[in-house]
C-alpha positions in Angstrom: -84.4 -7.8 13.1 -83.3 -5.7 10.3 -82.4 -1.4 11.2 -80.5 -1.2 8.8 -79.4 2.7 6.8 -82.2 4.9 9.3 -80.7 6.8 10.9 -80.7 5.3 14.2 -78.5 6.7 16.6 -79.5 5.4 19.8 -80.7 1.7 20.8 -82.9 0.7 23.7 -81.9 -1.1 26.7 -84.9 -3.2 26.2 -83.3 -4.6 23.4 -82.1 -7.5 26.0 -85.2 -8.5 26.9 -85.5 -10.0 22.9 -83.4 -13.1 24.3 -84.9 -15.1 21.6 -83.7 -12.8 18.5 -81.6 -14.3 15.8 -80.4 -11.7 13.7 -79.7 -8.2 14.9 -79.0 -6.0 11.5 -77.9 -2.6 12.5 -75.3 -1.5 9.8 -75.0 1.8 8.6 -76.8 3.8 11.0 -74.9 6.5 13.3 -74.6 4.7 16.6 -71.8 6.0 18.6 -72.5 3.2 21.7 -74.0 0.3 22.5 -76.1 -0.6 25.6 -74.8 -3.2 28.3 -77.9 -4.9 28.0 -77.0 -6.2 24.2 -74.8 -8.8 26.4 -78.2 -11.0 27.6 -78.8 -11.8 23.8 -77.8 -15.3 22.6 -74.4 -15.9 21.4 -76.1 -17.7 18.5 -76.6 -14.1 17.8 -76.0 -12.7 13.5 -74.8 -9.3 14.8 -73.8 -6.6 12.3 -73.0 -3.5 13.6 -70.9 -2.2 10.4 -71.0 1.4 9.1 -71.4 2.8 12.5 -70.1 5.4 14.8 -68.9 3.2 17.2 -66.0 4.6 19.5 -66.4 1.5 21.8 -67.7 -2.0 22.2 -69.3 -3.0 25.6 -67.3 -5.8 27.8 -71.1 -7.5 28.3 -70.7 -7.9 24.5 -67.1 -8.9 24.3 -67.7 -11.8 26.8 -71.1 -13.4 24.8 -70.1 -12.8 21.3 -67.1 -14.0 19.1 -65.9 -11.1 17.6 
């Protein structure tokens, strides 16, 4: 899934439920956090969350991803 430069400055909690997503592209946007629920996607997971507002990273996140 590809969000990438619009803007988007909040995600969904529902994004958790897309367990069988590959690629999550959400670079350059303003996102300042990141829901919990980001840590029930696969740790086969392409995650790019450059160019963000990010002032922290979720521990659901830190425990399924290699960062």
């Amino acid at each position: 899934m590809h969000l990438v430069k619009i803007g988007l400055t909040l995600l969904s909690t529902e994004i958790g439920q897309l367990v069988q997503l590959e690629g999550l592209f959400l670079n350059n946007n303003k996102l300042t956090t990141l829901p919990a629920e980001i840590g029930h996607l696969s740790h086969e997971l392409d995650l790019d969350l450059g160019g963000n507002l990010l002032r922290s990273i979720p521990n659901e996140i830190k425990q399924c991803f290699r960062l």
